[in-house]
C-alpha angles and dihedrals in degrees: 000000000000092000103045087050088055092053091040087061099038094065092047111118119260144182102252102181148335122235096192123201108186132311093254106036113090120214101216102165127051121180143184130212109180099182088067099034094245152135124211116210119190116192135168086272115046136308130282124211104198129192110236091206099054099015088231125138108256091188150350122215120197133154088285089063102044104288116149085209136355083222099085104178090176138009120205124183103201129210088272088045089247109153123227116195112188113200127191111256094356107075128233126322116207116206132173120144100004097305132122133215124162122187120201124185086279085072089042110268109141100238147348103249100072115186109164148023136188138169131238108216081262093062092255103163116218121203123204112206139166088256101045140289131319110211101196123201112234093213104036094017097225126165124227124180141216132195131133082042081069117084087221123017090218109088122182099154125053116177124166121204136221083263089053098242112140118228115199126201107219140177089261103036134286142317137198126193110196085194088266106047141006131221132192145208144189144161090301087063091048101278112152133358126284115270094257101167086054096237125174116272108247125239108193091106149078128039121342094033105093092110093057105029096121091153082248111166098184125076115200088338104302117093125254144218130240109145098171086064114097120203094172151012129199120180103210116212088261085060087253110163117222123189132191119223147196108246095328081082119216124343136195124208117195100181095273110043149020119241124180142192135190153153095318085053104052104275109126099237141354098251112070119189098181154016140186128160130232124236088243091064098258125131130234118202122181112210137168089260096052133281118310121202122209131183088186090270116044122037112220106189133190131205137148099297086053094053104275115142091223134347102236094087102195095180139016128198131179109219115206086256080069088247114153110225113202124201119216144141105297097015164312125311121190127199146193153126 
């Protein structure tokens, strides 16, 4: 028994170290490209490209070196490797093979403020922005842009399925575009979980706000609660749809119904930034209360007292070790097993 009880801790999940970058920078993108062994890591103030093999840093890339912004909000590798960094307030910056190009709303990007990217199987890019979605071609490059199909302008979460249709997180719900036609949902469909702890709706969000939209989930120190605000989407192998809330916590959308869990059920914390899946099955969700793991049955969750830099986890990425990375303020924690 003795025995069993040693192996069974052994392959518990631990944090395994900290690769800090500063106390006030934040570290809001986190990317894996497996074909160079690397990690991308885009912060407030700049972007990393780590080796996976000896955890150094292989390159920084900041406005001297062709960056549009320090600030790198999301990193996408796209079927050509080609690299997208999308800054906040500074566009999109193309790189592959040592040259820059950045692209602004005079070459057609949608906006200015870029959070998100994903790939259709042709190698169609998709742009998330704070003023709709950019689809890129992947042989002429155009950009072509959608907003009033969308059921909210603001997108933070891009997520494709095995069908190809392409599913967006967005500041009112979510929205899905089959290539013919598009469809939307919100709370009133079953997104997000009831504001059972009764917190003030927040009202850092919609049109009219761009001055003050600092992603702040607090309101005078308290949290608040905006389910229909979505932070993340993650498409599962069984074409599952997560999606990561504000205050509602995380929901799963199956193509008929809406299912949520949150806080009462195991999750961290009812705002979830972020989400990825291990290859073992298990689920990773960022939330502002640390990252919480699930198999589908047992919650594992990590914090500051279990090693986390700080509890507010931005971005997740799987590396091909099977390591979990975790975004946060001040830095960057791996774990594993």
């Amino acid at each position: 028994m003795l025995l069993s009880a040693c192996a069974a801790f052994a392959q518990q999940w631990k944090v395994i170290d900290n690769f800090n970058v500063g106390e006030p920078v934040y570290v809001r993108a986190l990317t894996v490209e497996k074909s160079k062994g690397s990690i991308w890591v885009g912060t407030s103030g700049g972007v990393h490209e780590v080796d996976l093999k000896t955890l150094k840093p292989k390159a920084t890339f900041t406005r001297k070196d062709g960056l549009a912004n320090e600030y790198v909000f999301s990193v996408g590798v796209d079927n050509q490797g080609q690299k997208w960094f999308g800054t906040n307030a500074g566009g999109v910056s193309r790189f592959k093979d040592g040259q820059w190009k950045t692209f602004f709303p005079m070459h057609g990007l949608a906006d200015y403020w870029v959070y998100c990217f994903a790939s259709q199987k042709d190698g169609t890019l998709w742009i998330g922005t704070w003023a709709g979605v950019n689809k890129v071609d992947p042989k002429t490059q155009k950009f072509t842009t959608y907003v009033r199909e969308l059921i909210n302008e603001w997108v933070y979460g891009l997520g494709v399925d095995a069908k190809d249709r392409v599913w967006f997180g967005t500041e009112g719900g979510v929205s899905m575009f089959d290539g013919k036609t598009w469809k939307s949902w919100n709370h009133k469909d079953g997104l997000g979980a009831p504001n059972t702890d009764q917190l003030p709706f927040s009202t850092n969000t919609g049109l009219g706000t761009r001055s003050r939209h600092d992603l702040a989930t607090m309101n005078e120190g308290r949290p608040t609660y905006n389910p229909n605000y979505v932070f993340s989407i993650h498409i599962d192998p069984q074409d599952n749809v997560w999606a990561g809330t504000w205050g509602g916590g995380v929901a799963k959308f199956d193509g008929k119904k809406w299912t949520n869990l949150n806080s009462k059920d195991g999750l961290a914390g009812n705002i979830v930034y972020s989400i990825t899946q291990h290859p073992d099955g298990a689920y990773w969700f960022g939330t502002n209360k640390g990252v919480s793991r699930y198999d589908g049955k047992k919650w594992q969750t990590f914090g500051k007292k279990e090693g986390l830099i700080e509890e507010n986890v931005y971005a997740l990425a799987i590396s091909p070790a099977g390591e979990v990375w975790v975004g946060t303020r001040g830095g960057v924690t791996r774990i594993g097993r």
